[in-house]
Steps between C-alpha positions, in 0.01 A plus 500: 500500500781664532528593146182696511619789685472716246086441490507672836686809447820425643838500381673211618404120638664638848275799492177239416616290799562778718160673452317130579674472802358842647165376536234292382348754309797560262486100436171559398522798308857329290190167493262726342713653271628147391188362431358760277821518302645183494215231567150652409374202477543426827237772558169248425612247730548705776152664462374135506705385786647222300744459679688155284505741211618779660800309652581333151502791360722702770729173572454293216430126444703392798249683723343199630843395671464808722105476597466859351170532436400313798729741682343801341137366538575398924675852523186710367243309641674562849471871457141472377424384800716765689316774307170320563481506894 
């Protein structure tokens, strides 16, 4: 991802990491900014909350090895809930 720092307005990959490492926000923002420059596609699943696409797409084929989308799917159904009480 490294390579995309330019999609984020900043000059350098030290400069990309740097700015993620302020906050969560910033990881977002550089997230964002990926996703509607480098991976639109990416856009639909995450509307749909399919969440096996959206980790093929973001980590490719091998994403099942990692539990990805079942990572992603546990991870915002916990807040859901958070947000819900």
């Amino acid at each position: 991802m490294g390579s995309y720092y330019s999609h984020g307005g900043y000059a350098n990959p030290t400069e990309l990491e740097e700015a993620t490492h302020l906050c969560e926000l910033q990881q977002f923002v550089y997230f964002k900014n990926f996703l509607s420059k480098v991976s639109p596609k990416i856009i639909k699943p995450m509307r749909e909350k399919n969440w096996a696409m959206i980790a093929e797409i973001y980590n490719g084929p091998g994403y099942r090895d990692g539990a990805y989308d079942v990572k992603m799917r546990d991870t915002y159904n916990k807040y859901i809930a958070l947000k819900n009480k």
